[in-house]
C-alpha positions in Angstrom: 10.2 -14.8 99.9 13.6 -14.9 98.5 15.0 -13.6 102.0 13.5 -15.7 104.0 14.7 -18.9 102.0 18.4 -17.4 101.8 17.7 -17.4 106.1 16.4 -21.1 106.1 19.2 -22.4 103.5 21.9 -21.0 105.8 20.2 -22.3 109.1 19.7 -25.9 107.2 23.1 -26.0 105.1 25.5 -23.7 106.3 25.4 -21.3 103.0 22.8 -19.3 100.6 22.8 -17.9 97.7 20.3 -15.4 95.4 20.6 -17.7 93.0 20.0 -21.7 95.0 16.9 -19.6 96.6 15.7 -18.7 93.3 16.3 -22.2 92.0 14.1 -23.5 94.8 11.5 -21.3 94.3 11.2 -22.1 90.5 11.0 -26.0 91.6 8.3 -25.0 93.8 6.3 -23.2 91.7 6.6 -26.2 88.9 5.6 -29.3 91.1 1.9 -30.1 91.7 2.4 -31.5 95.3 4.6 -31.4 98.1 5.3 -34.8 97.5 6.5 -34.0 93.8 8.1 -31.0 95.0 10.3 -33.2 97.4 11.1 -35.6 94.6 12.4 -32.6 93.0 14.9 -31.9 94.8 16.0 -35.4 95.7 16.5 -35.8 91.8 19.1 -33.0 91.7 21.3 -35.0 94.2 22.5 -31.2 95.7 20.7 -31.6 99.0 20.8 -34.7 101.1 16.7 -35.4 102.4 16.3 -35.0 106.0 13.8 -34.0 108.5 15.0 -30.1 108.7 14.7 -30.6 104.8 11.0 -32.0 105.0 9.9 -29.5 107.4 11.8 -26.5 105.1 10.0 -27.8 102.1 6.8 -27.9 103.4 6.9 -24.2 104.5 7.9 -23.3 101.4 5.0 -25.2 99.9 2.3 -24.0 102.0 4.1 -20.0 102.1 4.1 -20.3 98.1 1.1 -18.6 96.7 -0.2 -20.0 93.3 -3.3 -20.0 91.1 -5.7 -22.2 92.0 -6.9 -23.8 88.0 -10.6 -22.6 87.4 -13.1 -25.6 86.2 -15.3 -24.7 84.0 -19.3 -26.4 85.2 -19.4 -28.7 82.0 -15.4 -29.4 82.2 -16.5 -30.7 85.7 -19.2 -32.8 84.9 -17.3 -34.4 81.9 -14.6 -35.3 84.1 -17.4 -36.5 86.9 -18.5 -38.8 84.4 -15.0 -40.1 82.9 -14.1 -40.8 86.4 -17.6 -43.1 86.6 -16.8 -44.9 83.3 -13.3 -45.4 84.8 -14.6 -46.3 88.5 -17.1 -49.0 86.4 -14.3 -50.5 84.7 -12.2 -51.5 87.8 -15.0 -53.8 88.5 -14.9 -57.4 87.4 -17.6 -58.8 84.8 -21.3 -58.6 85.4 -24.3 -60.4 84.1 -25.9 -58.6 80.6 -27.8 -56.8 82.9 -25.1 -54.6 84.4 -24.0 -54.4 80.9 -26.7 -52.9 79.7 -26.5 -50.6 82.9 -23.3 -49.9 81.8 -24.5 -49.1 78.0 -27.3 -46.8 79.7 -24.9 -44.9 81.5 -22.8 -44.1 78.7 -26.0 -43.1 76.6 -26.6 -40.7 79.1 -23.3 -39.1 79.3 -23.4 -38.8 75.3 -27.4 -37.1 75.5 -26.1 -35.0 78.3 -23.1 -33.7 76.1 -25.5 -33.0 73.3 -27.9 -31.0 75.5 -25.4 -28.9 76.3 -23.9 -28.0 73.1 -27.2 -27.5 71.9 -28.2 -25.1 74.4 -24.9 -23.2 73.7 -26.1 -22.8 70.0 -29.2 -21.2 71.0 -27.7 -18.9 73.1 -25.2 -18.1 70.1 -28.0 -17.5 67.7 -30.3 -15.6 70.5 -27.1 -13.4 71.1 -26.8 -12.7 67.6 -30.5 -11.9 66.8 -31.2 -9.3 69.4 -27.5 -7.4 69.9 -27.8 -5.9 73.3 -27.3 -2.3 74.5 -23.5 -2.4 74.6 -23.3 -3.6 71.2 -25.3 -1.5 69.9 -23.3 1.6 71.6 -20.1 0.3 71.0 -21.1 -0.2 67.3 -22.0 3.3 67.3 -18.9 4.9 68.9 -17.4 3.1 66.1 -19.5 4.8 63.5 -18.5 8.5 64.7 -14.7 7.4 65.2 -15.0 6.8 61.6 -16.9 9.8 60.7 -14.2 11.9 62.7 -11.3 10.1 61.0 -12.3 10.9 57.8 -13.2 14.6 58.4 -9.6 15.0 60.1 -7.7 13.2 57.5 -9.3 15.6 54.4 -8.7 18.7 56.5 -5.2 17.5 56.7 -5.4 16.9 52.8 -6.5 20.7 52.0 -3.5 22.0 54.2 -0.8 19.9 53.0 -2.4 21.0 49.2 -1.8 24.7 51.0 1.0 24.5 51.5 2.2 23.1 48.3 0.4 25.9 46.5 1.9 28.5 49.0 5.8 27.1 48.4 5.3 27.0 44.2 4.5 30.8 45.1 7.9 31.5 47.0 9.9 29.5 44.3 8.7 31.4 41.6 11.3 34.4 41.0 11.2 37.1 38.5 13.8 38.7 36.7 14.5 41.4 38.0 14.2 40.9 41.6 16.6 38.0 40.9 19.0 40.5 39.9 18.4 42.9 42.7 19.6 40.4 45.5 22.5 39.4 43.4 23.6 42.9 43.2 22.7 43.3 47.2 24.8 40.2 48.1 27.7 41.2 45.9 27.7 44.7 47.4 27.0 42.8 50.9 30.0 40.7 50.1 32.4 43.4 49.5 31.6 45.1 52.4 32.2 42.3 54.8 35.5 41.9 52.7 36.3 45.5 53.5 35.8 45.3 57.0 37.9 42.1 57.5 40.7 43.9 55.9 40.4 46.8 57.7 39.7 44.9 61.2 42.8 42.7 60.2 45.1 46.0 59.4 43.9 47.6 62.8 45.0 43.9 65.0 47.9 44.0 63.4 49.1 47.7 64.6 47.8 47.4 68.2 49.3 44.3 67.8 52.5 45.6 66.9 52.0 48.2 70.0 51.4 45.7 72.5 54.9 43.9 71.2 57.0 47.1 71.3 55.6 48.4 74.2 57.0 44.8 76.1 60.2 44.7 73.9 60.7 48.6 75.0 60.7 47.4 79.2 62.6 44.1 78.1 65.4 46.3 76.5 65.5 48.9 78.9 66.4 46.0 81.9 68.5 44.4 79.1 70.1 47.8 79.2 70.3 48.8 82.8 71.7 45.0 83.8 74.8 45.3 81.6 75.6 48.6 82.8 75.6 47.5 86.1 77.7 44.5 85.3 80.1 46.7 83.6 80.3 48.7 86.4 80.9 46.2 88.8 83.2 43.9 86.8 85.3 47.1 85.4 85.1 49.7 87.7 88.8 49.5 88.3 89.9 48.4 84.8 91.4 50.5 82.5 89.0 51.1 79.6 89.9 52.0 75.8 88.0 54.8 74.0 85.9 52.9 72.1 84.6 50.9 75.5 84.2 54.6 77.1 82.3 55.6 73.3 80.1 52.6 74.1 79.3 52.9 77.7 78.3 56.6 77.2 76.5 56.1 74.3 74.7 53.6 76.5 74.1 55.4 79.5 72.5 58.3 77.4 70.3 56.0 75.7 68.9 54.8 79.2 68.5 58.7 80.4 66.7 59.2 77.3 64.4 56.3 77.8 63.6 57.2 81.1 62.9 61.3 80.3 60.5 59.6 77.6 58.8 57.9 80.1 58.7 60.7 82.8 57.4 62.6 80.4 54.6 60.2 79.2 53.7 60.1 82.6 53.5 63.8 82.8 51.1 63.8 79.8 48.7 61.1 81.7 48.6 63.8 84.4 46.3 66.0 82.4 43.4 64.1 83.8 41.4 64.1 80.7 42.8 62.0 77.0 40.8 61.6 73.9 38.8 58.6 73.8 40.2 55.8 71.7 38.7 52.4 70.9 40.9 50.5 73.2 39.5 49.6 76.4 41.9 49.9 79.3 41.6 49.7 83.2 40.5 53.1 85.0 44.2 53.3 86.3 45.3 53.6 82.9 42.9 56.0 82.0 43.2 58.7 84.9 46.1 59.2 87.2 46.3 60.6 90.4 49.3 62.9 91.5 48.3 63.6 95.1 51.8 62.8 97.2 48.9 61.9 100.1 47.3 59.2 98.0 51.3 57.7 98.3 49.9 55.3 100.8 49.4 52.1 102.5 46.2 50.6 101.8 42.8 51.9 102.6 44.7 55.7 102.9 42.1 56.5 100.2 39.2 55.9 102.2 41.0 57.3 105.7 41.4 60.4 103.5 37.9 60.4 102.8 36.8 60.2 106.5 39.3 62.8 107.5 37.8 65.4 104.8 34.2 64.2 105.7 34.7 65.1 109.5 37.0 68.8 108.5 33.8 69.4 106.8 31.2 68.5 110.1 33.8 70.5 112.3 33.0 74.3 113.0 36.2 76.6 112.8 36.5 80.0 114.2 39.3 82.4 113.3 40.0 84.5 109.9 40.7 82.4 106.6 44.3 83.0 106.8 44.8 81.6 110.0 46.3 78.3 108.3 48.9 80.4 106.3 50.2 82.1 109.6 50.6 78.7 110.8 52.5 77.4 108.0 54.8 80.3 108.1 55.4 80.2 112.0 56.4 76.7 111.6 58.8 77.8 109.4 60.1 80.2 111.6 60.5 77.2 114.6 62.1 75.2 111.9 64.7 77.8 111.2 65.4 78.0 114.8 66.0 74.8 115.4 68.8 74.8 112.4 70.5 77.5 114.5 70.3 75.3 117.3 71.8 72.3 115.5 74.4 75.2 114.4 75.5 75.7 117.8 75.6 72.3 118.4 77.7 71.4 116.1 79.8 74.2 117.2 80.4 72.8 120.2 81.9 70.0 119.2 85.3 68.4 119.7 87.7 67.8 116.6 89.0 64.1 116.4 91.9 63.0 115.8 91.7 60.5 113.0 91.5 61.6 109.6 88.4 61.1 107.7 88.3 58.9 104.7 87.4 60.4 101.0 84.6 58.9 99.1 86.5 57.5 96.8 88.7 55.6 99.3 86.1 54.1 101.1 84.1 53.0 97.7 87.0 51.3 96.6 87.6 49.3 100.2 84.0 48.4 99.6 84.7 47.3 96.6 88.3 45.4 97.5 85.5 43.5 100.4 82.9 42.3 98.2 85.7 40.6 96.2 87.8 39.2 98.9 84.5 37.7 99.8 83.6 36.6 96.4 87.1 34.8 96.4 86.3 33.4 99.6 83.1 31.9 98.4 84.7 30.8 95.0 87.6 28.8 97.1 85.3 26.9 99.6 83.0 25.4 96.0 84.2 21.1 95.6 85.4 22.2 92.1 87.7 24.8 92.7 90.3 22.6 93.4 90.0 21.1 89.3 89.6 24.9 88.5 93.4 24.6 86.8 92.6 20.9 85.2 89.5 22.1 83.5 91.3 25.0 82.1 93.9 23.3 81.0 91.0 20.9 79.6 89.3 23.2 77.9 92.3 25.5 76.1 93.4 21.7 74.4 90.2 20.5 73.0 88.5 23.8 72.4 
């Protein structure tokens, strides 16, 4: 209903809104006529009355459902008779006659009344002396509510008095087994206060472990970057003994380290360590030394296929045919070093001299600074590089 009004109101007006349809309605459903519904609106002074506006309101009036008012018979013959007495008095004056007509007619409006009311008593009275069959079945439904109300409400009497009785029972301690559970929660108290401290002392070395273990791979780059600074920034400086004391002293340290670590490695390779609570990753745990399993990825399982398929293969031949092979390999391989001999034999002698090692290390090294200096001129600051000395030597 609300939809199609919003339509009209825009056809008729130009606009609509949820809430001027809803407004409309309401008027609608307050006025008695179509009539009073129109005067309605007219008295808000929103809408100016025309014939789209008659024809929209009379839609609405007869779309509208409402409740028709239900007259009661003796409601309806009252008002039958009012509207007589009221139809009687429009009329002008009469002889005594049609004043006594008049005084009739009244009477028997008044007897009429009374003959009702009095029949409605006797129906009250007959009602009440003989109850009828619903009454008398509702009255008794009543009766065993009742009955079952009060047989549930002292069952839930005697269990609430249970359970009262069984509670005094639990609260009532004796001695001694009052003194049993405080000994069991002292003792259960000291335990729990043993294994904290214990649980606490065992974090704290793995703990401790963990943080070595870390500091140990920290120091050890520490270590191998200033060596290799030292080397590169002093390689052709002339050191003191205390510098050589120091750099030897440091390069040991680092072989050490890394023969410790070699050798842990070489303990892993047992294959088998006792257990220990510490759960670590199954690389940790077992270590493969098999140069084949050196690999790209997915060698493992290719390794796996190959055996698989040596297995499904028949071979012929005596069991040391794979050792001959191996050895006359060798044998080829030797001969082809002779070749290479011969080769190199062969060979014409140059004439320019070859370089030492140390020569051409130190030509490599003479390189990588000319291009460091190259790269150092071509920054935007070098050319303040003197100023900002100077700078910072005074104010330092």
């Amino acid at each position: 209903m609300e939809e199609w009004v919003e339509d009209r109101l825009h056809e008729i007006l130009g606009f609509s809104d949820r809430y001027v349809a809803e407004f409309i309605i309401g008027l609608c459903k307050k006025s008695d006529s179509v009539s009073d519904f129109q005067r309605r609106i007219r008295d808000t002074g929103a809408v100016d009355i025309n014939d789209a506006v008659d024809s929209f309101l009379d839609e609405l009036w007869n779309k509208l459902p409402r409740t028709v008012p239900v007259v009661r018979p003796e409601k309806q013959r009252e008002q039958e008779i009012l509207a007589y007495l009221e139809k009687n008095k429009s009329y002008a004056m009469l002889d005594d006659d049609d004043e006594e007509e008049e005084e009739q007619a009244v009477t028997v409006v008044k007897d009429a009344t009374k003959h009702e009311k009095r029949k409605k008593r006797r129906r009250e009275r007959s009602r009440s002396r003989s109850p009828s069959p619903e009454f008398r079945a509702r009255k008794k439904r009543e009766s065993e509510d009742e009955e079952t109300t009060r047989e549930r409400d002292l069952a839930e009497r005697d269990a609430f008095s249970q359970r009262l009785r069984d509670k005094d029972k639990q609260n009532v301690r004796k001695v001694g087994e009052g003194r049993k559970d405080e000994e069991a929660e002292s003792a259960r108290l000291k335990r729990e206060a043993e294994m904290e401290e214990k649980s606490i002392e065992r974090l704290r070395i793995e703990s401790r472990r963990k943080y070595l273990s870390m500091r140990k791979e920290d120091k050890l780059k520490e270590l191998e970057g200033d060596l290799a600074d030292e080397e590169y920034l002093f390689e052709d400086e002339i050191l003191t003994e205390r510098e050589k004391r120091e750099r030897a002293y440091k390069k040991k340290v680092l072989q050490l380290a890394k023969e410790h670590e070699k050798a842990r490695e070489l303990e892993k390779s047992t294959r088998y360590h006792m257990p220990s609570d510490v759960k670590n990753s199954e690389l940790e745990k077992y270590v493969e030394l098999d140069d084949r399993e050196k690999g790209p990825p997915g060698s493992e399982q290719r390794r796996w296929e190959e055996e698989k398929l040596s297995r499904a293969v028949v071979h012929f031949g005596a069991k040391d045919a794979e050792q001959k092979r191996k050895e006359k390999e060798k044998q080829y391989d030797l001969v082809l070093e002779d070749e290479i001999e011969f080769v190199n034999l062969l060979k014409m002698a140059g004439n320019q001299e070859e370089e030492a090692p140390e020569e051409r290390r130190r030509k490599e090294k003479e390189k990588e600074r000319l291009t460091l200096d190259e790269t150092r001129k071509s920054l935007p600051i070098y050319a303040f590089r003197e100023a900002l000395l100077d700078a910072v030597k005074d104010h330092q």
